[in-house]
C-alpha positions, 0 to 999 in steps of 0.5 A, a space after each residue: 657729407 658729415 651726415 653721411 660718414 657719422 651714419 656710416 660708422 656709428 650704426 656699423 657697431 649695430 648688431 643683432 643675434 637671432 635665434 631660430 628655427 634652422 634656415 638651410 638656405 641661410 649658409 653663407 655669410 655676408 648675406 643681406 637680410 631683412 629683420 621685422 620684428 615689432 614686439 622687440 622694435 628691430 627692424 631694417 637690413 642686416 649683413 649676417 656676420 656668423 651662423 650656428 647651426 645645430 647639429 640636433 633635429 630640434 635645435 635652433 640657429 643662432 644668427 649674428 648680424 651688423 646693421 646694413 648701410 642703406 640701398 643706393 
């Protein structure tokens, strides 16, 4: 139990940004999303927090997200 509440509240205060080609169907926030990228070493589940879209054609988004607790 003492495992399991440590892990709860020390990998919350993960977070990521990402920067990206726009996602349109990325819209909404509290989405569950999956993060590989090995060059930089993230990978896992993420909850996306904020999303920044352009309103240029050629912009990219900016995605903010916290680390996902694991499935049960």
């Amino acid at each position: 139990m003492v495992k399991d509440l440590l892990y709860q509240y020390t990998s919350y205060n993960e977070t990521i940004t990402v920067q990206m080609l726009p996602m349109y169907f990325l819209i909404n926030p509290n989405v569950r999303i999956t993060v590989n990228d090995f060059k930089s070493g993230i990978y896992g589940d993420y909850m996306l927090d904020t999303i920044s879209m352009p309103l240029t054609a050629g912009g990219t988004m900016s995605l903010t997200c916290h680390k996902a607790l694991e499935r049960i």
